[in-house]
C-alpha positions as CSV (number, residue, x, y, z in Angstrom):
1,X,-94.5,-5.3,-0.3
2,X,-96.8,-8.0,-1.3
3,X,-97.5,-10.6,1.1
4,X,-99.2,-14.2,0.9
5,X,-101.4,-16.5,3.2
6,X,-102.8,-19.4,2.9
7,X,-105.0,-22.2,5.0
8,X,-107.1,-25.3,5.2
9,X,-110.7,-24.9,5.8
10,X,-111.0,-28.4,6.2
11,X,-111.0,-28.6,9.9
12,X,-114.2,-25.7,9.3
13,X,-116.0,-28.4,7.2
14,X,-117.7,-30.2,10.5
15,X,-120.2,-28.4,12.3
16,X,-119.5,-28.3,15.5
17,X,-115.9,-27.0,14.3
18,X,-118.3,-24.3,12.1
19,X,-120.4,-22.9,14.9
20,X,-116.8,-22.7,16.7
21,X,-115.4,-20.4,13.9
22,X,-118.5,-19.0,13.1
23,X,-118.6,-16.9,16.7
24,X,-115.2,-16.0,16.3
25,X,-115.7,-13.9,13.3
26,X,-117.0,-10.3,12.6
27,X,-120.6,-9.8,12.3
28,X,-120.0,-9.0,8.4
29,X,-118.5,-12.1,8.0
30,X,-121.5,-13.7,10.0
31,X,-123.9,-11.9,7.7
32,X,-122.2,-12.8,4.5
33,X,-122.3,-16.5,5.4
34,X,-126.2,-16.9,6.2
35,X,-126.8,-16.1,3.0
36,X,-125.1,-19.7,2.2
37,X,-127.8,-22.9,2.1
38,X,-125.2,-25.6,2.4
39,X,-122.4,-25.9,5.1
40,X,-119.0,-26.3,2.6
41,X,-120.3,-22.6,1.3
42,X,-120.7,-21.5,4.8
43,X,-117.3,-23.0,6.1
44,X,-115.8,-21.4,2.9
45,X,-116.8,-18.0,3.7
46,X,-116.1,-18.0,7.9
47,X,-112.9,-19.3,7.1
48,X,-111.8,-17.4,4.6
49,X,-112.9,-14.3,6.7
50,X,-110.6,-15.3,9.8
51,X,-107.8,-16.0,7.2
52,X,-108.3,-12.1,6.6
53,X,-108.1,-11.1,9.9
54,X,-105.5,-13.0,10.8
55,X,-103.3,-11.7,7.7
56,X,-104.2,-8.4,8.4
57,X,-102.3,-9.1,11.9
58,X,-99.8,-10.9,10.2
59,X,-98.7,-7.9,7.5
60,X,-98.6,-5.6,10.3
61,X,-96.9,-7.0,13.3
62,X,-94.4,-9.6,11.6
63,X,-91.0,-9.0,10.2
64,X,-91.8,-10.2,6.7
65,X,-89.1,-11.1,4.2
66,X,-87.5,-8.4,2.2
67,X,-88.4,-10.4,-1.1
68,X,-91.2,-8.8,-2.5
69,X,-94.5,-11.3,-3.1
70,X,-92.5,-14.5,-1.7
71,X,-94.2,-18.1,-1.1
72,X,-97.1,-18.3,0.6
73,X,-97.4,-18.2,4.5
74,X,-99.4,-21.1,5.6
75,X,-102.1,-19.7,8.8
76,X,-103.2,-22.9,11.0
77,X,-106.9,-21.8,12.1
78,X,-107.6,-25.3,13.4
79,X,-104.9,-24.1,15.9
80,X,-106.0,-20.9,16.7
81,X,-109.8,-22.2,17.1
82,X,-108.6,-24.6,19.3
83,X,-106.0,-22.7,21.4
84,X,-107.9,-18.8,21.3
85,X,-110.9,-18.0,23.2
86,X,-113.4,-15.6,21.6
87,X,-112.7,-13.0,24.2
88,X,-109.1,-13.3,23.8
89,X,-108.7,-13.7,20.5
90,X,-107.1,-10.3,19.5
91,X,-104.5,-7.7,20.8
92,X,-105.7,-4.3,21.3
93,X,-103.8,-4.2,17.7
94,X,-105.9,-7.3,15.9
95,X,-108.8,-5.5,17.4
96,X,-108.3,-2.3,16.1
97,X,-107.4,-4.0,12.5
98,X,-111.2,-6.0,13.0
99,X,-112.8,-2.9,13.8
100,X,-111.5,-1.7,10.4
101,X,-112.1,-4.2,8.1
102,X,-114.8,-3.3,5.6
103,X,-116.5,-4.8,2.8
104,X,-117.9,-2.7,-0.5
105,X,-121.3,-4.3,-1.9
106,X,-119.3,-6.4,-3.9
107,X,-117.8,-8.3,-1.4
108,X,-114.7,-7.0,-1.8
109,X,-112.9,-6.6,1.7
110,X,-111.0,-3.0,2.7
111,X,-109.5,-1.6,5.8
112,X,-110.7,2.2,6.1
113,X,-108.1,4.3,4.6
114,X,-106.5,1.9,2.6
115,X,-103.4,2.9,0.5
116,X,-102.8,5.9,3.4
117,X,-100.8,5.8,7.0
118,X,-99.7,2.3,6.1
119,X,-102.8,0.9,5.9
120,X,-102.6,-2.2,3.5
121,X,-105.0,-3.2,0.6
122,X,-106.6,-6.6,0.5
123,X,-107.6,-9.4,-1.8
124,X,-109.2,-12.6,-0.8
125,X,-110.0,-16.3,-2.7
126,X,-111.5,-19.3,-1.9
127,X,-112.0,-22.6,-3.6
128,X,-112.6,-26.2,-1.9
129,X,-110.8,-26.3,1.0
130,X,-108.1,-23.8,1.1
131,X,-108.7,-19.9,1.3
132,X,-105.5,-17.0,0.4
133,X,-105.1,-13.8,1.2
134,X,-102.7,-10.9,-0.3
135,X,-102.2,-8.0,1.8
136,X,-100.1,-5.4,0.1
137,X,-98.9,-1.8,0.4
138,X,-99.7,-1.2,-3.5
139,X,-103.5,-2.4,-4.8
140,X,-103.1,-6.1,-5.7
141,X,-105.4,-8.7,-6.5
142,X,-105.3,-12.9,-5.7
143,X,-107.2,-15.8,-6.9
144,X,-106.9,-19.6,-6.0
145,X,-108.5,-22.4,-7.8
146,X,-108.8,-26.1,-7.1
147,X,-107.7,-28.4,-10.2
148,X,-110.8,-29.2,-12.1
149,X,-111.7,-30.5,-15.3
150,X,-113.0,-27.0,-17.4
151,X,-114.4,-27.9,-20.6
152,X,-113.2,-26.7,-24.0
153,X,-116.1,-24.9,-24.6
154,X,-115.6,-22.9,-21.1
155,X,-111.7,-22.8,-22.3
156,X,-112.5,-20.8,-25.6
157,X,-114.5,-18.4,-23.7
158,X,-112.1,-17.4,-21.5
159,X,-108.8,-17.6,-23.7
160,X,-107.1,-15.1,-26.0
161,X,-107.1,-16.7,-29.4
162,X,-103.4,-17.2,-29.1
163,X,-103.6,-18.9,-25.5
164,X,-106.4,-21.1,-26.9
165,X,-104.1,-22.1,-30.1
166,X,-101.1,-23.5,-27.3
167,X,-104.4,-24.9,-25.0
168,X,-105.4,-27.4,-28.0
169,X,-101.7,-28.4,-28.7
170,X,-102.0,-29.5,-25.6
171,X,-104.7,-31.7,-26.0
172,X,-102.8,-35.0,-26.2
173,X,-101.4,-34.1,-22.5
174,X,-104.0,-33.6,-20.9
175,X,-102.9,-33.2,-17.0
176,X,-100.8,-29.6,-18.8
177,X,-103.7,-28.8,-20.5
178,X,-105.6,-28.9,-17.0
179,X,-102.9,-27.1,-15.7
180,X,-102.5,-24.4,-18.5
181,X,-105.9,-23.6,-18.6
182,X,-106.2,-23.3,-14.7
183,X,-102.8,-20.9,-14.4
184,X,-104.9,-18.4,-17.0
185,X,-107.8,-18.7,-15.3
186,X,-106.1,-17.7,-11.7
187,X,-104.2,-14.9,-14.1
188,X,-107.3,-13.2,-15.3
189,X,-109.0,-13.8,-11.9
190,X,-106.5,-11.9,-10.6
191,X,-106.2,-9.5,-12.5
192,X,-109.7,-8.5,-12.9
193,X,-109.7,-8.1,-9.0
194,X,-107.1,-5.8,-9.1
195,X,-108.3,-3.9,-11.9
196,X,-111.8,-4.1,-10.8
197,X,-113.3,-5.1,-14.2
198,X,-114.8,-7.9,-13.1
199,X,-116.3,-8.4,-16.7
200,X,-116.8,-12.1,-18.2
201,X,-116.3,-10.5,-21.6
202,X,-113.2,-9.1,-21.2
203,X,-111.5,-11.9,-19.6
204,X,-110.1,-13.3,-22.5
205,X,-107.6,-10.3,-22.9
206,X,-106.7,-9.6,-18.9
207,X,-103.4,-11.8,-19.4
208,X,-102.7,-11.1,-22.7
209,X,-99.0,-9.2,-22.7
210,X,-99.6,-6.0,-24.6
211,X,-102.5,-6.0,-21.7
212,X,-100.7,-6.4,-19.2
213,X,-97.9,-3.9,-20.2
214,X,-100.5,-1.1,-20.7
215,X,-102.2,-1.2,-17.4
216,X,-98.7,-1.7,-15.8
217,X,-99.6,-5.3,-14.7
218,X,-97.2,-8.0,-13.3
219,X,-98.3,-11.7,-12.3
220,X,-96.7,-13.7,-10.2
221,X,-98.1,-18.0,-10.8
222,X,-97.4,-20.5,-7.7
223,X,-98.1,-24.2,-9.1
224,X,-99.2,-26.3,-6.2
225,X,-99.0,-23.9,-2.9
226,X,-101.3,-26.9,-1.5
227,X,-101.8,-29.9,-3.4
228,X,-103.9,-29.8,-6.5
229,X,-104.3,-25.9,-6.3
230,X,-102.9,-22.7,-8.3
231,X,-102.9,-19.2,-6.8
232,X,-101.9,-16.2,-8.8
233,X,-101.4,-12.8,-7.7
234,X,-101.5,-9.5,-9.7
235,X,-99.9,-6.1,-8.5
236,X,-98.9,-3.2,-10.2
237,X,-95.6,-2.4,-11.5
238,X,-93.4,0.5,-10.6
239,X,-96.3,1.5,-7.9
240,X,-95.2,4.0,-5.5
Protein backbone atom coordinates (compact mmCIF):
# COMPACT_ATOMS: atom_id res chain seq x y z
CA UNK A 1 0.00 0.00 0.00
CA UNK A 2 1.35 3.18 -1.27
CA UNK A 3 0.07 6.30 0.01
CA UNK A 4 0.34 10.09 -1.08
CA UNK A 5 0.48 13.60 0.60
CA UNK A 6 0.73 16.70 -0.48
CA UNK A 7 0.73 20.53 0.90
CA UNK A 8 1.37 24.26 0.42
CA UNK A 9 4.23 25.74 2.03
CA UNK A 10 3.12 29.01 1.13
CA UNK A 11 1.53 30.03 4.28
CA UNK A 12 5.50 28.94 5.77
CA UNK A 13 6.95 31.55 3.29
CA UNK A 14 6.35 34.63 5.99
CA UNK A 15 8.35 34.71 8.89
CA UNK A 16 6.51 35.04 11.65
CA UNK A 17 4.41 31.94 10.07
CA UNK A 18 8.31 30.34 9.88
CA UNK A 19 9.38 30.76 13.36
CA UNK A 20 5.67 29.32 14.10
CA UNK A 21 6.49 26.08 12.20
CA UNK A 22 9.93 26.13 12.87
CA UNK A 23 9.28 25.21 16.90
CA UNK A 24 6.91 22.82 15.95
CA UNK A 25 9.27 20.54 14.28
CA UNK A 26 11.88 17.94 15.43
CA UNK A 27 15.30 19.11 16.28
CA UNK A 28 16.62 17.22 13.01
CA UNK A 29 14.44 19.07 11.06
CA UNK A 30 15.55 22.30 13.01
CA UNK A 31 19.13 21.37 12.32
CA UNK A 32 18.74 20.59 8.66
CA UNK A 33 17.12 23.99 8.08
CA UNK A 34 19.92 26.32 9.67
CA UNK A 35 22.03 25.21 7.24
CA UNK A 36 19.74 27.26 4.69
CA UNK A 37 20.84 31.19 4.10
CA UNK A 38 17.58 32.33 2.63
CA UNK A 39 14.06 31.94 4.13
CA UNK A 40 12.10 30.08 0.88
CA UNK A 41 14.95 27.26 1.47
CA UNK A 42 14.32 27.34 5.13
CA UNK A 43 10.42 27.28 4.82
CA UNK A 44 10.93 24.52 2.22
CA UNK A 45 12.62 22.29 4.53
CA UNK A 46 10.38 22.89 8.00
CA UNK A 47 7.56 22.37 6.02
CA UNK A 48 8.29 19.56 4.24
CA UNK A 49 9.52 17.97 7.57
CA UNK A 50 5.92 18.48 9.29
CA UNK A 51 4.41 17.16 6.01
CA UNK A 52 6.42 13.86 7.12
CA UNK A 53 5.28 13.80 10.35
CA UNK A 54 2.02 14.35 9.69
CA UNK A 55 1.86 11.50 6.93
CA UNK A 56 3.49 9.23 9.11
CA UNK A 57 0.31 9.79 11.41
CA UNK A 58 -1.79 9.76 8.54
CA UNK A 59 -0.54 5.98 6.99
CA UNK A 60 -1.00 4.71 10.32
CA UNK A 61 -4.11 5.78 12.04
CA UNK A 62 -6.42 6.45 8.83
CA UNK A 63 -8.51 4.05 6.96
CA UNK A 64 -6.85 4.51 3.60
CA UNK A 65 -8.39 3.49 0.35
CA UNK A 66 -7.98 -0.01 -0.78
CA UNK A 67 -6.59 1.32 -4.29
CA UNK A 68 -3.12 0.98 -4.09
CA UNK A 69 -0.99 4.45 -4.80
CA UNK A 70 -4.32 6.61 -5.30
CA UNK A 71 -4.43 10.61 -5.71
CA UNK A 72 -2.76 12.46 -3.53
CA UNK A 73 -4.05 13.49 0.03
CA UNK A 74 -3.90 17.18 0.39
CA UNK A 75 -2.36 17.96 4.47
CA UNK A 76 -3.48 21.73 5.42
CA UNK A 77 -0.48 22.83 7.79
CA UNK A 78 -1.62 26.46 7.78
CA UNK A 79 -4.51 24.71 9.70
CA UNK A 80 -2.77 22.73 11.99
CA UNK A 81 -0.18 25.66 12.79
CA UNK A 82 -2.95 27.68 13.54
CA UNK A 83 -5.30 25.33 15.40
CA UNK A 84 -2.27 22.92 17.34
CA UNK A 85 -0.30 24.08 20.12
CA UNK A 86 3.37 22.85 20.29
CA UNK A 87 2.65 20.89 23.47
CA UNK A 88 -0.39 19.37 21.99
CA UNK A 89 0.48 18.75 18.88
CA UNK A 90 0.74 14.81 18.91
CA UNK A 91 -0.97 11.73 20.39
CA UNK A 92 0.96 9.50 22.41
CA UNK A 93 0.90 7.69 18.86
CA UNK A 94 2.23 10.92 16.59
CA UNK A 95 4.75 11.12 19.34
CA UNK A 96 5.96 7.87 19.33
CA UNK A 97 6.12 8.00 15.31
CA UNK A 98 8.42 11.62 15.90
CA UNK A 99 10.47 9.92 18.25
CA UNK A 100 11.26 7.48 15.40
CA UNK A 101 11.83 9.34 12.59
CA UNK A 102 15.38 9.26 11.39
CA UNK A 103 17.46 10.65 8.81
CA UNK A 104 20.73 8.80 7.08
CA UNK A 105 23.56 11.38 6.14
CA UNK A 106 22.03 11.76 2.99
CA UNK A 107 18.98 13.27 4.05
CA UNK A 108 17.03 10.69 3.44
CA UNK A 109 14.26 10.20 6.15
CA UNK A 110 13.52 6.52 8.02
CA UNK A 111 11.52 5.36 10.83
CA UNK A 112 13.71 2.76 12.94
CA UNK A 113 12.84 -0.56 11.72
CA UNK A 114 11.53 0.23 8.58
CA UNK A 115 10.07 -2.55 6.28
CA UNK A 116 9.44 -4.66 9.91
CA UNK A 117 6.23 -4.75 12.51
CA UNK A 118 4.42 -2.51 10.09
CA UNK A 119 6.68 0.12 10.19
CA UNK A 120 6.39 2.14 6.72
CA UNK A 121 9.21 3.35 4.42
CA UNK A 122 9.43 7.06 3.46
CA UNK A 123 10.24 9.32 0.65
CA UNK A 124 9.98 13.05 0.66
CA UNK A 125 10.16 16.04 -2.27
CA UNK A 126 10.05 19.52 -2.31
CA UNK A 127 9.99 22.21 -4.95
CA UNK A 128 8.54 25.86 -4.77
CA UNK A 129 5.84 25.88 -2.70
CA UNK A 130 4.42 22.48 -2.36
CA UNK A 131 6.14 19.47 -0.51
CA UNK A 132 4.87 15.31 -0.94
CA UNK A 133 5.39 12.57 0.88
CA UNK A 134 4.96 8.69 0.02
CA UNK A 135 4.71 6.43 2.91
CA UNK A 136 4.52 2.83 1.84
CA UNK A 137 4.65 -0.73 3.25
CA UNK A 138 7.09 -1.75 0.23
CA UNK A 139 10.46 0.66 -0.42
CA UNK A 140 9.21 3.49 -2.74
CA UNK A 141 10.54 6.62 -3.90
CA UNK A 142 8.65 10.24 -4.81
CA UNK A 143 9.66 13.38 -6.52
CA UNK A 144 7.75 16.71 -7.26
CA UNK A 145 8.90 19.35 -9.54
CA UNK A 146 7.50 22.83 -10.34
CA UNK A 147 7.01 23.52 -14.24
CA UNK A 148 10.16 25.26 -15.36
CA UNK A 149 11.69 26.03 -18.49
CA UNK A 150 14.92 23.16 -18.64
CA UNK A 151 17.09 23.78 -21.46
CA UNK A 152 17.85 21.40 -24.24
CA UNK A 153 21.18 21.11 -23.36
CA UNK A 154 20.10 20.04 -19.60
CA UNK A 155 17.31 17.79 -21.63
CA UNK A 156 20.00 15.67 -23.51
CA UNK A 157 21.77 15.03 -20.41
CA UNK A 158 19.24 13.57 -18.65
CA UNK A 159 17.25 11.72 -21.59
CA UNK A 160 17.66 8.22 -23.12
CA UNK A 161 18.47 8.75 -26.77
CA UNK A 162 15.03 7.54 -27.62
CA UNK A 163 13.18 9.94 -25.04
CA UNK A 164 15.31 12.79 -26.40
CA UNK A 165 14.30 11.81 -30.28
CA UNK A 166 10.20 12.27 -29.11
CA UNK A 167 11.50 15.51 -26.78
CA UNK A 168 12.71 17.40 -30.11
CA UNK A 169 9.51 16.33 -32.15
CA UNK A 170 8.12 18.14 -29.76
CA UNK A 171 9.84 21.17 -30.23
CA UNK A 172 7.07 23.09 -32.24
CA UNK A 173 4.76 22.58 -28.95
CA UNK A 174 6.47 23.71 -26.60
CA UNK A 175 4.09 23.71 -23.39
CA UNK A 176 4.28 19.25 -24.07
CA UNK A 177 7.71 19.57 -24.51
CA UNK A 178 7.82 21.34 -20.92
CA UNK A 179 5.66 18.87 -19.85
CA UNK A 180 7.49 15.74 -21.30
CA UNK A 181 10.63 16.64 -20.28
CA UNK A 182 9.36 17.43 -16.58
CA UNK A 183 7.27 13.88 -16.31
CA UNK A 184 10.95 12.14 -17.04
CA UNK A 185 12.62 14.19 -14.87
CA UNK A 186 10.06 13.37 -11.78
CA UNK A 187 10.37 9.52 -13.30
CA UNK A 188 14.17 9.20 -12.85
CA UNK A 189 13.95 11.29 -9.71
CA UNK A 190 11.97 8.80 -8.39
CA UNK A 191 13.43 6.23 -9.27
CA UNK A 192 16.79 6.91 -8.31
CA UNK A 193 15.37 7.52 -4.67
CA UNK A 194 14.09 4.33 -4.59
CA UNK A 195 16.85 2.59 -6.02
CA UNK A 196 19.31 4.71 -4.13
CA UNK A 197 21.61 5.38 -7.14
CA UNK A 198 21.39 8.80 -6.85
CA UNK A 199 23.97 9.00 -9.85
CA UNK A 200 23.71 12.07 -12.44
CA UNK A 201 25.29 9.65 -14.97
CA UNK A 202 22.98 7.15 -14.87
CA UNK A 203 19.92 9.12 -15.07
CA UNK A 204 19.45 8.91 -18.51
CA UNK A 205 18.48 5.13 -18.35
CA UNK A 206 16.44 5.01 -14.80
CA UNK A 207 13.07 5.21 -16.94
CA UNK A 208 14.05 3.51 -19.80
CA UNK A 209 11.54 0.17 -20.08
CA UNK A 210 13.94 -2.70 -20.32
CA UNK A 211 15.26 -0.62 -16.95
CA UNK A 212 12.55 -0.53 -15.38
CA UNK A 213 11.52 -4.31 -16.05
CA UNK A 214 14.90 -5.58 -14.70
CA UNK A 215 14.88 -3.87 -11.36
CA UNK A 216 11.12 -4.68 -11.07
CA UNK A 217 10.24 -0.99 -11.29
CA UNK A 218 6.65 0.49 -11.70
CA UNK A 219 5.89 4.41 -12.01
CA UNK A 220 2.96 5.85 -11.34
CA UNK A 221 2.82 10.06 -13.21
CA UNK A 222 0.12 12.53 -11.66
CA UNK A 223 -0.01 15.69 -14.16
CA UNK A 224 -0.98 18.72 -12.11
CA UNK A 225 -1.70 17.27 -8.35
CA UNK A 226 -1.39 21.32 -7.69
CA UNK A 227 -1.24 23.63 -10.35
CA UNK A 228 1.81 23.85 -12.52
CA UNK A 229 3.49 20.75 -10.68
CA UNK A 230 4.20 16.89 -11.56
CA UNK A 231 4.88 14.25 -8.92
CA UNK A 232 5.87 10.79 -9.76
CA UNK A 233 6.21 7.92 -7.53
CA UNK A 234 8.30 4.67 -8.01
CA UNK A 235 7.63 1.28 -6.08
CA UNK A 236 8.48 -2.01 -6.71
CA UNK A 237 6.56 -4.60 -8.42
CA UNK A 238 5.37 -7.90 -7.06
CA UNK A 239 6.98 -6.68 -3.50
CA UNK A 240 6.05 -8.80 -0.70
Amino acid sequence: MIRVFLADLTYIFEEENYHKAFFASSPQRQKKAEKYRNLPDQARCIGAGLLLEQSVWLFQNREMQTEDVPNPIYVDLQTFLETVSDTERFSAKQKNAYLSLQYEKSGRPFLEGEGHGGIPYLSISHSASYAAVAVSDQPVGIDIEHTRKISASVAKKILTPDEYLRYTQLQDKAEDQGEYLLEKWTQKEAIAKLDGSGVFTLLPYLSDSSYMQTKGIGIRCFKQPAPGYFLSIAYKKGFT
